[in-house]
C-alpha positions in Angstrom: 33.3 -66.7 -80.7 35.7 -64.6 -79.5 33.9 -61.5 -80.3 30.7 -62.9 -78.3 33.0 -63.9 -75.6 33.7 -60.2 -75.2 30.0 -59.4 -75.3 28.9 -61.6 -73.0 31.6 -60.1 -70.4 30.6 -56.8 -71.1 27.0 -57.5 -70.4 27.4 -59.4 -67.1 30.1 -56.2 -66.0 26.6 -54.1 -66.8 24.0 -55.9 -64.9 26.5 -56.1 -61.8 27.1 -52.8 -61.7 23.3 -51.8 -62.2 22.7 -54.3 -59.0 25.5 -52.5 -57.1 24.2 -48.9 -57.8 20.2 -50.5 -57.2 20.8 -52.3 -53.8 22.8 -49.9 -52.8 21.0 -46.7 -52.5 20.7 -44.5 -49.3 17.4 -45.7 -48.0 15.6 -42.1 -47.8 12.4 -43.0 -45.7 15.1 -44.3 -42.9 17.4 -41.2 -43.6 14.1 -39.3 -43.4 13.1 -40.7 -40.3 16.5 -40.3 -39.1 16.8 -36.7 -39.3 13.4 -35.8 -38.2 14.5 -37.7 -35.0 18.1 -35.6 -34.8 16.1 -32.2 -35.5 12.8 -32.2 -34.0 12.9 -29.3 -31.5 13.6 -30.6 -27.6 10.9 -29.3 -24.9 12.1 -26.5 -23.1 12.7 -27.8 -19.4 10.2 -26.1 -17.1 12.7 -24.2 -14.6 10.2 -23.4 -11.2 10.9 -19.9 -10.3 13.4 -19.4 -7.2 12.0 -16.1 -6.1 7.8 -14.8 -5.5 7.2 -11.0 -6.0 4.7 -8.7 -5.2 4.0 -5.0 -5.2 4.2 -1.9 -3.7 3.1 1.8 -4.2 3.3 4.8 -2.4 5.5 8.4 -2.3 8.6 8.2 -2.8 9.6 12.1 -4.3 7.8 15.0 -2.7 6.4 16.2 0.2 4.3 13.1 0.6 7.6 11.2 1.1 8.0 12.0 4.4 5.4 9.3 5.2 6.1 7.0 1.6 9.5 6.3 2.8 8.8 5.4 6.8 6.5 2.6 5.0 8.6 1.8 2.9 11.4 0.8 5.1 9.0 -1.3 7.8 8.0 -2.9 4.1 11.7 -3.8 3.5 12.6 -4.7 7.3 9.9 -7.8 6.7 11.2 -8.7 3.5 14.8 -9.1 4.6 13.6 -11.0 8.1 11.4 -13.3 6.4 13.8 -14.1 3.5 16.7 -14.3 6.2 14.3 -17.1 7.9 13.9 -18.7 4.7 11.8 -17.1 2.4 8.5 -17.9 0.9 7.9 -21.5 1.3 11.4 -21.9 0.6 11.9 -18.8 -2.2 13.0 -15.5 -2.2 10.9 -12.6 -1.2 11.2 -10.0 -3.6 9.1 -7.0 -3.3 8.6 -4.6 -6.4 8.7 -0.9 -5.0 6.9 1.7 -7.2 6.4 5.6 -6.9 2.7 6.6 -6.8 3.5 10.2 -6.1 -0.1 10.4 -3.4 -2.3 11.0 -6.4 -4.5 9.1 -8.6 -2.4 8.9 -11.5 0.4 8.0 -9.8 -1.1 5.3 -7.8 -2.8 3.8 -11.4 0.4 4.3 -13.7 2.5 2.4 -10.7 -0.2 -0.4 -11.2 0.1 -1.0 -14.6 3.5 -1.4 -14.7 3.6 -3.6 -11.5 0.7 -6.2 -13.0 1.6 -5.9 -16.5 5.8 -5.8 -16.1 6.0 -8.0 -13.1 2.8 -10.0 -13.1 2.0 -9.7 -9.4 -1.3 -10.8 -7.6 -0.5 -8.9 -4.7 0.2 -5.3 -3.9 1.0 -3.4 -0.7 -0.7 0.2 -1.2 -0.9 2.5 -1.9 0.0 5.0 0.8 -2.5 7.9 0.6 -6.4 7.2 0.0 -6.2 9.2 -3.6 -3.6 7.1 -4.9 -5.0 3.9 -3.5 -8.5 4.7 -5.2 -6.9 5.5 -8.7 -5.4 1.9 -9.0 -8.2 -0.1 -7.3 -10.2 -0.3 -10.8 -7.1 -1.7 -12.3 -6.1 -4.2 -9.6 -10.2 -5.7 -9.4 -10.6 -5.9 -13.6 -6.7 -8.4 -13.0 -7.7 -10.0 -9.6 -4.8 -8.5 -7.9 -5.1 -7.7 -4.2 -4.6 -4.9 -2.5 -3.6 -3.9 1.0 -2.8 -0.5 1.8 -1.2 0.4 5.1 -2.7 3.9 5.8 -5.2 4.7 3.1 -8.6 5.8 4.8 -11.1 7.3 2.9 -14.8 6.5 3.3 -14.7 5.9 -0.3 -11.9 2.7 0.0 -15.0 0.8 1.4 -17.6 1.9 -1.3 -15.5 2.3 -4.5 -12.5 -0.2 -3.8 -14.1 -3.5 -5.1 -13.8 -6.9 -3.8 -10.0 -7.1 -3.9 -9.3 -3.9 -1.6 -8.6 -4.3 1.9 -7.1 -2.3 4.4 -5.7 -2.8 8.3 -6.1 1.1 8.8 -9.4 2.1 9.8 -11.6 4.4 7.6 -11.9 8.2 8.1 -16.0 7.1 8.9 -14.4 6.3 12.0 -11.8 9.3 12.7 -14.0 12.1 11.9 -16.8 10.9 14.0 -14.0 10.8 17.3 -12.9 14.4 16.3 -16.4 15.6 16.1 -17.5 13.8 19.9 -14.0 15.0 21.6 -14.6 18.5 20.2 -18.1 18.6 21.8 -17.5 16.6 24.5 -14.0 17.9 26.0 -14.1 21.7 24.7 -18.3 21.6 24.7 -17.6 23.2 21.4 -20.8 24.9 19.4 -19.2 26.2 16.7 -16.7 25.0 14.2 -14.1 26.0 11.6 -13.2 23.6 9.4 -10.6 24.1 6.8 -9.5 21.1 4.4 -7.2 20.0 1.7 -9.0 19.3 -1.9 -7.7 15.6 -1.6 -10.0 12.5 -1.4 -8.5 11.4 2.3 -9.2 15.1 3.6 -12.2 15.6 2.3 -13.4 12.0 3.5 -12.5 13.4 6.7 -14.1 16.5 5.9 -17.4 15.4 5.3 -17.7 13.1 8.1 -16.7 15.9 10.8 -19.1 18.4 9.5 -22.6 15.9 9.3 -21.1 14.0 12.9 -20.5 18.1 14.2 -23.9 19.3 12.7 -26.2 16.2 13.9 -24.5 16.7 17.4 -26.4 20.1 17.1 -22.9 22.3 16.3 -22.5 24.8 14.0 -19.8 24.9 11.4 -19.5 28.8 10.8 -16.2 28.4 8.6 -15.8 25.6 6.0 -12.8 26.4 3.6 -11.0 23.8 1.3 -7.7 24.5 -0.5 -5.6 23.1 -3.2 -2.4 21.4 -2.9 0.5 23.4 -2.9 -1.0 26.0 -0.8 1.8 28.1 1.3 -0.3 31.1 2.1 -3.3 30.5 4.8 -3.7 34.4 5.6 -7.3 35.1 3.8 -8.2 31.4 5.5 -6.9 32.5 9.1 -8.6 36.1 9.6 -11.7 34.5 8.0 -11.6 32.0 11.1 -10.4 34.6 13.5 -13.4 37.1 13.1 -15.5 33.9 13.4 -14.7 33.5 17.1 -15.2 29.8 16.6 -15.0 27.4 19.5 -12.2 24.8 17.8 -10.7 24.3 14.5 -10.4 21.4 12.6 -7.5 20.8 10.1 -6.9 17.7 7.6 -4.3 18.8 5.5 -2.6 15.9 3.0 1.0 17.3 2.7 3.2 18.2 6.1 4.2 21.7 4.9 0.7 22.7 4.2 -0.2 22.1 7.4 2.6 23.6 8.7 2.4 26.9 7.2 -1.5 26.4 8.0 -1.2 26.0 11.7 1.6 29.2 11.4 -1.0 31.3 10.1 -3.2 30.8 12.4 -1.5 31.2 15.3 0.0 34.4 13.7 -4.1 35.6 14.2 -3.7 34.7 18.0 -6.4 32.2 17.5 -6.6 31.0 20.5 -9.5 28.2 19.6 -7.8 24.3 20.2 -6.9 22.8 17.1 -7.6 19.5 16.1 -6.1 17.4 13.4 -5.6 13.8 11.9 -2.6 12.0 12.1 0.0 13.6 9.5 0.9 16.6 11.5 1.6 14.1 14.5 4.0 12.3 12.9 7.0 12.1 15.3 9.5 13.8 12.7 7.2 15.8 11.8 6.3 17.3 15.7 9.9 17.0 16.8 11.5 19.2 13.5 8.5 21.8 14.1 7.8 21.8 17.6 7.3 25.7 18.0 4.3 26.1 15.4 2.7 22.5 16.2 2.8 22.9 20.1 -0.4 22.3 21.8 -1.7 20.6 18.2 -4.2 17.9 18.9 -4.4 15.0 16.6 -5.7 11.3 16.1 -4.7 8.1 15.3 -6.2 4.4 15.9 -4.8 2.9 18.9 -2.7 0.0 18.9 -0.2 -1.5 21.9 2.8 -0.5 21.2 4.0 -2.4 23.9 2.4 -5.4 23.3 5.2 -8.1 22.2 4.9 -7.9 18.6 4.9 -4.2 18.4 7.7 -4.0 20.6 9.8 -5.9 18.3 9.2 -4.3 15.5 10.2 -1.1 17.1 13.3 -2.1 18.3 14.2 -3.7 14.9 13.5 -0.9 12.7 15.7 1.2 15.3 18.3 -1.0 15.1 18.4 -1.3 11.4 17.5 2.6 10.3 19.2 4.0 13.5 15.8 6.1 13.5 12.2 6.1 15.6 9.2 5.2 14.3 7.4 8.4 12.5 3.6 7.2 12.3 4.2 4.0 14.5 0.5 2.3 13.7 1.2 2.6 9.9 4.8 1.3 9.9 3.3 -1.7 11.8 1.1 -2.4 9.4 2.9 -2.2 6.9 5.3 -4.4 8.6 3.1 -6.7 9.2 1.7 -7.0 5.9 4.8 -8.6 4.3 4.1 -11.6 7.5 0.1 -11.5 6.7 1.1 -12.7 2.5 3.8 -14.4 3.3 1.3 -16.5 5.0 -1.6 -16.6 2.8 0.8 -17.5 -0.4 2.6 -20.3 1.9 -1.3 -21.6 2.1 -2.9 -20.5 -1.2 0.3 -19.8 -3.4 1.0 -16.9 -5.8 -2.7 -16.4 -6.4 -4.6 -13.4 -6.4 -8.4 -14.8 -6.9 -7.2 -17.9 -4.1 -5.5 -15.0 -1.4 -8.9 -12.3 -2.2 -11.1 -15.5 -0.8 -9.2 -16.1 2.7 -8.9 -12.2 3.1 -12.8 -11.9 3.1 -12.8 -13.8 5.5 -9.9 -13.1 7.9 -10.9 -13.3 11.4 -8.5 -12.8 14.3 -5.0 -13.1 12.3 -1.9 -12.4 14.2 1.4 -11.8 12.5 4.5 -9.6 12.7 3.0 -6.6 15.2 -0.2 -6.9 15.1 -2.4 -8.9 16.8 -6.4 -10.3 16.5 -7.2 -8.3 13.0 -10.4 -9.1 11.8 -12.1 -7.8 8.2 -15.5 -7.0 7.8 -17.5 -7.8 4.4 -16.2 -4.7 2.5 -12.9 -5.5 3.9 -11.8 -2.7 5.8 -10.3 -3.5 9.8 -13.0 -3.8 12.4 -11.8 -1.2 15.3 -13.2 1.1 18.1 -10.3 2.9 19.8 -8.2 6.2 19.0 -5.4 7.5 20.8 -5.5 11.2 21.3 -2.0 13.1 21.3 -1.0 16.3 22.1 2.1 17.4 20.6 4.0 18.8 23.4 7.6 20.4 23.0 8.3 18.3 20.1 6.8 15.2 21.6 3.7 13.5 20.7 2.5 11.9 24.1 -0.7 10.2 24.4 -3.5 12.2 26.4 -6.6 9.8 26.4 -8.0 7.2 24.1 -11.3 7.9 23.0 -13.7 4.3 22.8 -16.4 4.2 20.0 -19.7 3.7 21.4 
C-alpha cells in the first residue's frame, strides 16, 4: 500500500507539471503578431519643401563675362527683393547659377546638371544665342522652360521648340533697322560687313546682307572671323581699298571688337560704323572711349524712365554701387525672376503647367517692364530701337528707329 501510495503521488506530481509546462507556453501567433506590430517599418513623414529653385546659365569666366555677370546680378537683385517680401507663395527663392561659358557646350553641360542635379522646370538663359541654342534640345525632351534675357538669334524662333521664350527681340528685327538707317541716314550703296563665326553674329549677319541687298545695296566686303581674333589688319585694308559707304560690325566678345574697330580706324576709314549692342555697353564705351568714339549701335528701346524701370535702376545702383551696362537686358532679366515668381504662385513648380500660360502671355507687367506680349513661337512682339552714338565715353541716344 505504501509503495502505491508513493506511486500514485508521483504520478499526479507528473501530470501537474505536464499541465503547467502545456498551459503555459508563450502563445507564438500573439508573440508573432506582436512583433510584426513593434517592427513593421513607419512611413516616412512627407516634409513639403521650404524653398523653390530654378535655373540659370550664362558667362561667368571669360570675356563674355563682362555681360554674364551684369545679368547675373539684376537676376540676384529680384531674388533677394522677392524673398525679402516673402518668397514664393510663402518659400524661399533660390536660384541655381551655372557657367555656360557663351558657347553650345557650355550652355548644354550647365543644363544637364541644372535638370538632372537640381530638378528645375524653369531656367533663366542662357545669355548668348549659341549657348541658349545648345541647351534648348535638352530643356524641350524634360519640359523645362526657358527664358533668356538677351539671346537673339533668328534661329531661337525656328530651332528653340515649344518651351523657349525670350523678352529680347530677335536679330530678324535688328539687322533689318541697321540695314534701313544705313540706307536711309548715310544713303549708303555699298557695304562692308565683317562678322564673328558665332550663331548671334551671324544671325545678324545674314539678315543685314539680304535686308541691304533687297534695298538694292551692294555688299563689296563680307569677312567673318573666329573667336579669339586680336589682329583685324588683312580685314581693315581689305575694307579700306573698298571705299565702302558704311561698315557693319557684330562681333560676340568686347575685345574683338575692340581691337576690330582699332584697326580700322588705324586705315583712316573714314566710312560710319555700325554695330549691335555689345560694343555699347556703358562699361564697355566708357573704359574705351577713344577707339569706340563716334561708334553707332543698336538696341530695342525700352523707357527707362518709365516707373518700373526707374526702380530697378536705382536699386541695382544702390546695391552694386555701379550703372547699368546693357540697361534693356538687365531689366529683363530682372524682371524675369517677378514674371516666374508669378506664374509658379498660379501654376506651381511646373514646367509643362508655366510653358502653357507663357504661350499665351499677353500684356504682362512685372518688375520693369511693362505690356510684354509673346507671339506663337514665343519670342517678344516689338517695333522700336534706340539708336546710340557713343560719344566721349557716353552712350546717348540719337533717334529711335520705328519698324514699319
Amino acid at each position: 500500500m505504501k509503495n502505491n501510495a508513493i506511486w500514485w503521488i508521483i504520478g499526479i506530481v507528473i501530470v501537474v507539471g505536464l499541465g503547467y509546462l502545456i498551459f503555459n507556453q508563450p502563445n507564438k501567433t500573439n508573440d508573432k503578431k506582436s512583433e510584426s506590430v513593434a517592427t513593421a517599418p513607419v512611413a516616412p513623414k512627407v516634409v513639403e519643401s521650404s524653398e523653390v529653385t530654378i535655373g540659370w546659365i550664362g558667362p561667368l569666366t571669360g570675356d563674355a563675362a563682362a555681360y554674364g555677370i551684369p545679368l547675373q546680378k539684376a537676376t540676384m537683385l529680384a531674388a533677394e527683393e522677392i524673398n525679402a517680401a516673402g518668397g514664393v507663395g510663402g518659400k524661399k527663392l533660390v536660384v541655381a547659377y551655372e557657367d555656360g561659358n557663351c558657347d553650345g557646350k557650355g550652355g548644354a553641360a550647365a543644363a544637364q546638371k541644372l535638370i538632372s542635379i537640381n530638378k528645375v522646370q524653369i531656367i533663366i538663359g542662357g545669355t548668348c544665342s549659341g549657348e541658349t541654342l545648345g541647351f534648348t534640345p535638352i530643356a524641350n525632351e524634360n519640359k523645362v522652360v526657358v527664358f533668356s534675357p538677351s539671346a537673339s538669334s533668328p534661329d531661337l524662333t525656328t530651332k528653340g521648340g515649344d518651351y523657349a521664350f525670350r523678352f529680347y527681340p530677335s536679330d530678324a528685327l535688328a539687322g533689318k533697322v541697321a540695314a534701313s538707317y544705313a540706307m536711309d541716314t548715310f544713303k549708303a550703296k555699298k557695304a562692308a560687313v565683317i562678322t564673328a563665326n558665332t550663331d548671334y553674329a551671324q544671325g545678324l549677319h545674314r539678315v543685314f546682307v539680304e535686308s541691304f541687298k533687297n534695298a538694292g545695296g551692294e555688299v563689296t566686303v563680307d569677312e567673318s572671323y573666329n573667336s579669339g581674333t586680336t589682329d583685324f589688319r588683312t580685314q581693315a585694308l581689305k575694307i579700306k581699298n573698298a571705299k565702302v559707304d558704311v561698315v557693319y560690325i557684330v562681333v560676340q566678345l568686347p575685345t574683338e571688337g575692340i581691337a576690330l574697330v582699332k584697326a580700322l580706324k588705324d586705315q583712316k576709314i573714314v566710312a560710319p560704323l555700325l554695330t549691335a549692342e555689345i560694343l555699347i555697353g556703358r562699361e564697355i564705351a566708357k573704359n574705351n572711349k577713344d577707339v569706340l568714339e563716334g561708334v553707332i549701335g543698336f538696341e530695342a528701346f525700352f523707357d527707362e524712365k518709365a516707373e518700373g524701370a526707374a526702380k530697378f535702376t536705382a536699386a541695382f545702383k544702390a546695391k552694386y554701387n555701379e550703372d547699368l551696362a546693357f540697361p534693356f537686358m538687365q531689366t529683363i532679366a530682372y524682371s524675369e525672376g517677378y514674371l516666374f515668381k508669378e506664374m509658379i504662385e498660379k501654376y506651381g513648380n511646373d514646367g509643362v503647367k508655366i510653358q502653357a500660360a507663357l504661350a499665351k502671355l499677353t500684356d504682362w507687367s512685372g518688375g520693369g517692364l511693362k505690356n510684354m506680349t509673346l507671339d506663337e513661337n514665343g519670342d517678344v512682339v516689338w517695333k522700336s530701337f534706340s539708336i546710340k552714338k557713343i560719344t566721349n565715353g557716353d552712350v546717348p541716344s540719337i533717334g529711335v528707329f520705328d519698324m514699319k
